[in-house]
C-alpha positions as CSV (number, residue, x, y, z in Angstrom):
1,X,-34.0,29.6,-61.3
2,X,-35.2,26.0,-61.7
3,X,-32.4,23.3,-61.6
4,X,-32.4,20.0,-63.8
5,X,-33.2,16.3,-62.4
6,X,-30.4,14.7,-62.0
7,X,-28.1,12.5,-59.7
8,X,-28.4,13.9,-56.2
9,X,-24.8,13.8,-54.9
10,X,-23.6,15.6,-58.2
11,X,-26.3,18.1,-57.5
12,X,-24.6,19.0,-54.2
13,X,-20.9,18.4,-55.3
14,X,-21.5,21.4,-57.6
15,X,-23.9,23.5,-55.5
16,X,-21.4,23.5,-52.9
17,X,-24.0,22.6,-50.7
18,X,-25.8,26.3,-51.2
19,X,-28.1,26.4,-48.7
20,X,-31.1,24.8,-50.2
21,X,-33.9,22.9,-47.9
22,X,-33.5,20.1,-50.4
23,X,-31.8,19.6,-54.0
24,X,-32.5,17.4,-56.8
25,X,-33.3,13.6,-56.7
26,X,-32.3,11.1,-59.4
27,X,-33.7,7.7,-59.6
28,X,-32.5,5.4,-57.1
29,X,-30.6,2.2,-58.0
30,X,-32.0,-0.7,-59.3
31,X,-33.0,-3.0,-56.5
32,X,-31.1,-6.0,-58.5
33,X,-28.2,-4.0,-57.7
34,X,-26.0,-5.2,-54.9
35,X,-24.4,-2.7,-52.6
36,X,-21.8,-0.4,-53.2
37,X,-19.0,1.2,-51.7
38,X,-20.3,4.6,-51.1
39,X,-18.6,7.5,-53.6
40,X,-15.4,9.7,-52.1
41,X,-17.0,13.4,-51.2
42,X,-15.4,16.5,-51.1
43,X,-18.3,18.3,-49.6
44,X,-18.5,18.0,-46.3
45,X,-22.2,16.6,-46.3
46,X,-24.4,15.0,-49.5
47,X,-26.8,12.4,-49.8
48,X,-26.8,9.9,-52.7
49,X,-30.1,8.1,-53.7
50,X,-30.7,5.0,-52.2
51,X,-32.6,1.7,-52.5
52,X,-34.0,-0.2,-49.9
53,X,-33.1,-3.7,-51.3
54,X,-29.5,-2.4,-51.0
55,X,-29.7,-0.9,-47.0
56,X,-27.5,-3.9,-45.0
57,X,-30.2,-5.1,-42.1
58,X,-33.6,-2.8,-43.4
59,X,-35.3,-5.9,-44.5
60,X,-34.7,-7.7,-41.0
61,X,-35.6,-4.9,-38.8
62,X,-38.5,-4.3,-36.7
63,X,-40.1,-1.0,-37.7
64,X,-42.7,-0.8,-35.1
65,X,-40.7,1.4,-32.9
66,X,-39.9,3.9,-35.1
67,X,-43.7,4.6,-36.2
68,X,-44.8,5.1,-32.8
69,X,-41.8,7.7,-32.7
70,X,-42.6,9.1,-36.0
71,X,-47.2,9.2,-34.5
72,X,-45.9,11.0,-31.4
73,X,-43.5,13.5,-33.8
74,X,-46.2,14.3,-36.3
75,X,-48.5,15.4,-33.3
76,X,-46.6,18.3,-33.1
77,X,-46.1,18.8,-36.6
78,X,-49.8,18.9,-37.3
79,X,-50.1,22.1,-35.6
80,X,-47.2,23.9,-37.4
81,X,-47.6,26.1,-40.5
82,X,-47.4,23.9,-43.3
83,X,-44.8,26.9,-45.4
84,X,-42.7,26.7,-42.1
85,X,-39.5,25.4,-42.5
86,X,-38.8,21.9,-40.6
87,X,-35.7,23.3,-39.6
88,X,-33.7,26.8,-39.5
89,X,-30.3,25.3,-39.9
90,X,-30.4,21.8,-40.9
91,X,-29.0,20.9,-44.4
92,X,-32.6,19.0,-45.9
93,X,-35.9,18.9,-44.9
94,X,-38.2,21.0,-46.9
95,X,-41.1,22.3,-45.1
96,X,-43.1,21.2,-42.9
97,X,-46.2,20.6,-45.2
98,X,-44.2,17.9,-47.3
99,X,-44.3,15.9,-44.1
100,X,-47.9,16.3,-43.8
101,X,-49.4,13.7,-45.8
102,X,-47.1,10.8,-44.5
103,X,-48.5,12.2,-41.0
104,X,-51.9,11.8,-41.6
105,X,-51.3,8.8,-43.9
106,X,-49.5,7.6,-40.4
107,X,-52.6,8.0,-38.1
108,X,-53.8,4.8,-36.6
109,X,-51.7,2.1,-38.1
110,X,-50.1,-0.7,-36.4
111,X,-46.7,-2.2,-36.1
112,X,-47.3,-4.7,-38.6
113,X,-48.3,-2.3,-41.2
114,X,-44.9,0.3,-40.6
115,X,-42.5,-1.6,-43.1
116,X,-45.2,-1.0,-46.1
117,X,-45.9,2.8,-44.8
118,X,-42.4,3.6,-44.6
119,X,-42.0,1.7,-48.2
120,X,-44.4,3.6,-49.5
121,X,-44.3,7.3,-48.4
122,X,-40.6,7.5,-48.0
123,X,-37.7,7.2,-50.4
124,X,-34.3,6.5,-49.0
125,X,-30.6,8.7,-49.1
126,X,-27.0,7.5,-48.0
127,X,-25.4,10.1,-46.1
128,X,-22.2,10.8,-46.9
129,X,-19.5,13.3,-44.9
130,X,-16.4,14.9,-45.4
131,X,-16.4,16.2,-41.8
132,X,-16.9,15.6,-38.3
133,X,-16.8,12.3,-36.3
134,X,-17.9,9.0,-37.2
135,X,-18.9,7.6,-34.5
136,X,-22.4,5.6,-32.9
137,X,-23.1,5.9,-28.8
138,X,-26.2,5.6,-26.5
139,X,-27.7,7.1,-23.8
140,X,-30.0,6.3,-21.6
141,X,-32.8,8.2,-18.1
142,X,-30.9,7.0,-15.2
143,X,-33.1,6.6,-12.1
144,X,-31.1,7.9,-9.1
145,X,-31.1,8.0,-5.4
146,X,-32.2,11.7,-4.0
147,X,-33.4,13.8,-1.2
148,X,-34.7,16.9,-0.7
149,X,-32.1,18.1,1.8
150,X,-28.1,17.5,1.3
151,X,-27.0,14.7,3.5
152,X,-24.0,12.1,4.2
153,X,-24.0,10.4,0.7
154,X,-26.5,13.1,-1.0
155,X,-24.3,16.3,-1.5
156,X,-24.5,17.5,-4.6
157,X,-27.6,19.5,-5.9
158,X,-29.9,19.8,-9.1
159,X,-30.0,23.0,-10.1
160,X,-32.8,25.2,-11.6
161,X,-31.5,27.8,-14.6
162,X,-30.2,30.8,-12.7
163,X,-32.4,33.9,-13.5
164,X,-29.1,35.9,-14.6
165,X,-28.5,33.1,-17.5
166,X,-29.0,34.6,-21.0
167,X,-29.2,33.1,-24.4
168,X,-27.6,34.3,-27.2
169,X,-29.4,32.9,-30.7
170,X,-26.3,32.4,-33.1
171,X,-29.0,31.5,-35.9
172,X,-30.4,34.4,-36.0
173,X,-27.1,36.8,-36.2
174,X,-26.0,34.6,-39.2
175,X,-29.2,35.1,-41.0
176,X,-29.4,38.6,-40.0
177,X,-25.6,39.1,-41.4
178,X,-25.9,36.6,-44.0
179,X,-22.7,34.9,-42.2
180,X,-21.9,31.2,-43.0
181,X,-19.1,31.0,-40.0
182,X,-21.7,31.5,-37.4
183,X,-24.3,28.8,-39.3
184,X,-21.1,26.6,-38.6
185,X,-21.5,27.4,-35.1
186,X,-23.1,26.4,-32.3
187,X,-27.2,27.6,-32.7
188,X,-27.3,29.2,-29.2
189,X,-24.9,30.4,-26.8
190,X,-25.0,31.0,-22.8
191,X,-24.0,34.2,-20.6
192,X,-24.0,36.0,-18.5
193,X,-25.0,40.3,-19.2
194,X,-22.4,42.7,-17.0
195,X,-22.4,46.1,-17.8
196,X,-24.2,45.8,-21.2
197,X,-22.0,43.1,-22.8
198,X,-22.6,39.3,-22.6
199,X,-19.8,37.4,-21.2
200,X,-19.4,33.4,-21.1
201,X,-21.7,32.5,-18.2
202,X,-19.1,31.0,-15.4
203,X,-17.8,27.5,-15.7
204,X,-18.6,24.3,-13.4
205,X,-15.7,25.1,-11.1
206,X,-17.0,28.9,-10.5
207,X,-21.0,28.4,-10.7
208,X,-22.7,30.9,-8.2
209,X,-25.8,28.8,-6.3
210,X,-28.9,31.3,-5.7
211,X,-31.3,30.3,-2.7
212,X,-33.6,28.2,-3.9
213,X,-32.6,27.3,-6.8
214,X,-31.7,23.5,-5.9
215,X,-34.8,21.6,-5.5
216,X,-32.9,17.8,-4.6
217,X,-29.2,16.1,-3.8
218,X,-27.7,13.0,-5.0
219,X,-24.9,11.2,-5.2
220,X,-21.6,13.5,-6.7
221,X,-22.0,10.1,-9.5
222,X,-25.4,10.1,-9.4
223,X,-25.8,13.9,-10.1
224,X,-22.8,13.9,-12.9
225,X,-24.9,10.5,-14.4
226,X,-27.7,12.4,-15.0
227,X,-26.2,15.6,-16.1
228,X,-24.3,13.8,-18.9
229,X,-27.7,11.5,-19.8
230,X,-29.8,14.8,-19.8
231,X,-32.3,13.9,-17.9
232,X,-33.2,11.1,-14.6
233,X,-35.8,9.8,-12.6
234,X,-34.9,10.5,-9.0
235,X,-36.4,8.5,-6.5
236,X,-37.0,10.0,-2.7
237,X,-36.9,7.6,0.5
238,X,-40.6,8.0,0.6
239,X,-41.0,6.3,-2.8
240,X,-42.4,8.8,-4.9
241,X,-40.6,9.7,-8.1
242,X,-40.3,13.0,-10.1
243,X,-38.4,13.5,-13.5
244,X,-35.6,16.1,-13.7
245,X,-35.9,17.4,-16.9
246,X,-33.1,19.0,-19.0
247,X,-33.6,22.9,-18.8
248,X,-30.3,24.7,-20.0
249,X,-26.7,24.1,-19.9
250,X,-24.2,26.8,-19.3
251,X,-22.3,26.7,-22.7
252,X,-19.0,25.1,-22.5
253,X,-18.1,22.2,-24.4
254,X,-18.5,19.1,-22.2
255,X,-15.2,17.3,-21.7
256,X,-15.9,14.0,-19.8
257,X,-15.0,13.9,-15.8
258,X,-14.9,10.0,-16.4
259,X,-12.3,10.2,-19.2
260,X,-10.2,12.5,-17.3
261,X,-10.4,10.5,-14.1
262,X,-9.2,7.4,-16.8
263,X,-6.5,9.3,-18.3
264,X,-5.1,10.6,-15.0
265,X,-4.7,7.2,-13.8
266,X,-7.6,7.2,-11.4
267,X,-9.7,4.9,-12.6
268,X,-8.9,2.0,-15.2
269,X,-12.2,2.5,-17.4
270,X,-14.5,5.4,-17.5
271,X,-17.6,3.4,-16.4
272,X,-20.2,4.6,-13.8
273,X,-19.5,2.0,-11.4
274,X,-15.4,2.9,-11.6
275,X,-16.3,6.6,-11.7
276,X,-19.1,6.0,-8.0
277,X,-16.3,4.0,-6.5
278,X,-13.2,6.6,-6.7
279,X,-15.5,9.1,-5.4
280,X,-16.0,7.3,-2.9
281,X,-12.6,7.3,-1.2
282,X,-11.9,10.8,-1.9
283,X,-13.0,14.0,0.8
284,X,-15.0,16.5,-0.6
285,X,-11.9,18.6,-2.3
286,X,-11.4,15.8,-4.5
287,X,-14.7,15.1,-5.6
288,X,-15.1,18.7,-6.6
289,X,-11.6,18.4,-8.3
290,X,-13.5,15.5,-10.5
291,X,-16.3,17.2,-11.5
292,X,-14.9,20.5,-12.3
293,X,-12.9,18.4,-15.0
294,X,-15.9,18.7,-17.0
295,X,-16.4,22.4,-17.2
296,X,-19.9,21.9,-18.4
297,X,-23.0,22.4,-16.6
298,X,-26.6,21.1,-17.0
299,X,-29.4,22.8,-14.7
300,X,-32.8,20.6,-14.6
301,X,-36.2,21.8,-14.3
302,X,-38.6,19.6,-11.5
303,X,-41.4,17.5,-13.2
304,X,-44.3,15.0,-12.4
305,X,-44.2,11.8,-13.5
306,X,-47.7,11.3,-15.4
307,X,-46.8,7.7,-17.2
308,X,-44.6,5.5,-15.9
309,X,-43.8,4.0,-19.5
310,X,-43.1,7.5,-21.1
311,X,-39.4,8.5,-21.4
312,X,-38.1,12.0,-21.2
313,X,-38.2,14.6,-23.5
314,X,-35.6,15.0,-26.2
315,X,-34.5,18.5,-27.6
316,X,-37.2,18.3,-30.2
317,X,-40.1,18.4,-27.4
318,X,-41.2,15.1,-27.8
319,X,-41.4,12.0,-25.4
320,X,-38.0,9.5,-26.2
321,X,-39.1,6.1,-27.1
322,X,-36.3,3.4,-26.8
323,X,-34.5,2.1,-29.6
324,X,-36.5,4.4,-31.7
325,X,-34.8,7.4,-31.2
326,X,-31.7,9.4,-31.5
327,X,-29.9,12.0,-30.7
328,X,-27.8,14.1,-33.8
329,X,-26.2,17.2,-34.9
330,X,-28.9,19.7,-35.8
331,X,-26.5,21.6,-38.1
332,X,-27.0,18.8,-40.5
333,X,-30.3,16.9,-39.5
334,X,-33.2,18.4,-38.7
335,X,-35.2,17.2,-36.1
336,X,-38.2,14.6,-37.0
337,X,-35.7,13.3,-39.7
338,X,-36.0,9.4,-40.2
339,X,-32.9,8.2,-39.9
340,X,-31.8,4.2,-40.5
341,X,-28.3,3.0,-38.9
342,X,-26.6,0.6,-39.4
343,X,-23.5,-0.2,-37.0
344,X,-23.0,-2.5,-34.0
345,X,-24.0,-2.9,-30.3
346,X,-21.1,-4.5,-28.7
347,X,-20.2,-7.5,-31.0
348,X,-23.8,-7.8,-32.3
349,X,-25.3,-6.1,-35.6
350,X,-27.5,-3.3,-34.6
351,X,-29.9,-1.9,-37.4
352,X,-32.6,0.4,-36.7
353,X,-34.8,2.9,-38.0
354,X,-34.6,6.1,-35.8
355,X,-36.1,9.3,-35.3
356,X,-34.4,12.4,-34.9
357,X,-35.6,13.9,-31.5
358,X,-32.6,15.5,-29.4
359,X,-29.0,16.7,-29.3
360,X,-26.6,16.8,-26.8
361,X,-22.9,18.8,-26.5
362,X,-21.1,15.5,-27.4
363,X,-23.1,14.7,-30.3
364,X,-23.1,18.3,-32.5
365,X,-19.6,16.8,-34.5
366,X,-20.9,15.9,-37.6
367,X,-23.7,14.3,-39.8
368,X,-22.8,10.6,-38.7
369,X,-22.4,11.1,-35.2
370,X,-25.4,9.6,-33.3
371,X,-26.7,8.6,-29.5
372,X,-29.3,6.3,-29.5
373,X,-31.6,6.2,-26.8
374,X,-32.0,2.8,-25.1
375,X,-34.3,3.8,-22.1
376,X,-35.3,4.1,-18.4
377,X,-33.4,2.5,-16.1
378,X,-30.3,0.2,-14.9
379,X,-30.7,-2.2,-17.9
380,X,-31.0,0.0,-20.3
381,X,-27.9,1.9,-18.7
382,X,-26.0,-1.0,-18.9
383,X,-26.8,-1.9,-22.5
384,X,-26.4,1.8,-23.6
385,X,-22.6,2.1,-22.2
386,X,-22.2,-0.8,-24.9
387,X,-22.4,0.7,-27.9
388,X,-19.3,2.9,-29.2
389,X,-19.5,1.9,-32.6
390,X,-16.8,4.2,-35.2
391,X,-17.9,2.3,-38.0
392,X,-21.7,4.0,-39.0
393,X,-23.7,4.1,-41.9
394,X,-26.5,6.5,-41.8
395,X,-29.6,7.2,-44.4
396,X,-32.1,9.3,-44.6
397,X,-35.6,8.3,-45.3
398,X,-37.3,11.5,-47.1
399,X,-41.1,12.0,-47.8
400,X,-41.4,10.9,-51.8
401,X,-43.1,13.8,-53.0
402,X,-40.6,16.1,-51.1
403,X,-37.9,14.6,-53.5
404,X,-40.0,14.3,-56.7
405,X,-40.7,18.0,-56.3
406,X,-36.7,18.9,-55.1
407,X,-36.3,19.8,-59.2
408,X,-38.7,22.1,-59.7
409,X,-37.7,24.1,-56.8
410,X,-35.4,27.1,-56.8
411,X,-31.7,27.0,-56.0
412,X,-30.4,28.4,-52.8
């Protein structure tokens, strides 16, 4: 069945948000227009047409990040099938061959030309919610300490998966039952198999340690830094460098260790510093009374550090670049989304074009929840544990002919 042009967020009020890759576009507002207050929802996700002219900070901004994100993205989108969807579970997207031309139209052009491209091949979308958190953080790669043997300061160890770990893929048992609770759930869950039935795999607290399987120690702060960044550098005495790389994570929700140490009266603000300091003073029951706060668990695979100037990979499998990136909620975005913020960082406006290339257990709450990554390093570590923004406005910058075509296509 073929569905009428016609305003966007009306489209998905009366859908109910069915399911579709993408739904109708309407023309977007005049550009002589001045900005709005964006319509009450009572969906709990749409996205209204948008105009540039009327996005707070998009005509200051510097847009060269973002297309060197967007290059690096479309790398591995050129060798996906063009009828494959750009995402299993997200709410828009299309597939992957209405992202095609803006890649190739992409190849070779400069900074100075990414305002026009983006102009040109991409129309934007306001994203409204009706649920989850509002709410704007960043992250950053630490670059820790380590050793290859535990000693007096290095005690706690990076972990490789544990071969008994087994995955349990939520998305496919909702399309397999055609159930819309576990689409609302989390896309993949952890365990453990004992006698035929998968059981939560164990919690920080209870986590059994194969031989082998750590390959360096750090700092209890140092470790826990890099756990809740998803990936470091770590740094041997020697003065070589290797990256550990996220791997898997054991399936609980992560609670932070720092905000429990704050709200026990520990520490007076959960900042790395604090959190290293009260570490510090207590013997080693204590410390593992701090960490097992935080019943989550992050295991790391080892791995070479070819450029210096490349960051880590995000969930998407693509290289992070700073200030262009950002972590989301797959259940609503789908990765390689464009997505322009605007918010603040500290006291200071912050408005940049991002790309959506990883998740993380704090971030999957909601369409306009976001972690921006800042970079490698103490600077960037320091400017990333600035930004707590709650007031966020998101949009979504969508290939044009993927919306001109969204009313021809068929519902659901």
């Amino acid at each position: 069945m073929k569905t009428p042009r016609f305003s966007l967020v009306v489209a998905l009020l009366a859908a109910g948000l069915a399911g579709c890759a993408t739904v109708p576009a309407g023309p977007a507002p005049s550009s002589a227009s001045t900005p709005s207050t964006p319509p009450e929802i009572t969906a709990d996700f749409a996205l209204v047409p948008d105009a540039y002219a009327l996005m707070p900070g998009w005509a200051e901004a510097d847009l060269g990040p973002a297309l060197t994100a967007f290059q690096s993205w479309c790398g591995t989108m050129m060798r996906r099938a063009p009828d494959q969807a750009l995402s299993r579970q997200a709410r828009y997207g299309g597939v992957v061959g209405d992202w095609l031309p803006a890649c190739r139209a992409a190849a070779g052009l400069g900074a100075q030309e990414a305002r026009l491209f983006f102009e040109v091949h991409f129309a934007p979308s306001r994203v409204l919610a009706g649920v989850g958190e509002s709410r704007l953080t960043a992250y950053f790669e630490p670059v820790v300490d380590a050793r290859r043997a535990p000693e007096a300061g290095f005690t706690e160890p990076f972990l490789t998966p544990p071969a008994d770990m087994v995955t349990v893929d939520l998305a496919g048992f909702a399309a397999a039952y055609d159930n819309e609770a576990l689409r609302g759930a989390p896309r993949e869950l952890r365990g453990i198999l004992l006698n035929g039935r998968v059981r939560p795999y164990p919690q920080r607290g209870s986590l059994p340690v194969a031989p082998g399987q750590a390959f360096a120690y750090a700092h209890p702060a140092d470790l826990y830094k890099v756990q809740v960044q998803g990936s470091g550098r770590l740094r041997f005495d020697d003065g070589t460098e290797v990256r550990a790389a996220f791997a898997a994570q054991n399936g609980y929700r992560w609670r932070s260790a720092l905000g429990a140490a704050r709200d026990s009266g520990y520490v007076r603000s959960p900042t790395w510093s604090s959190f290293r300091a009260y570490l510090d003073e207590q013997g080693p029951e204590g410390v593992r009374a701090a960490l097992n706060a935080d019943p989550s668990y992050v295991f790391f695979d080892e791995e070479p550090i070819s450029d210096p100037l490349e960051g880590p990979r995000g969930a998407a499998g693509v290289a992070l670049t700073p200030l262009a990136s950002i972590a989301i909620d797959p259940a609503f975005h789908p990765y390689g989304a464009l997505l322009f913020v605007k918010a603040a960082h500290d006291r200071d406006p912050f408005a940049r074009l991002l790309l959506a290339l990883d998740t993380g257990g704090a971030i999957r709450r909601g369409p306009l929840r976001g972690d921006v990554f800042w970079g490698t390093g103490a600077e960037a570590g320091q400017a990333a544990e600035r930004m707590n923004a709650a007031e966020v406005a998101f949009w979504t910058l969508l290939p044009r002919a993927l919306t001109a075509a969204a009313g021809d296509r068929p519902e659901g």
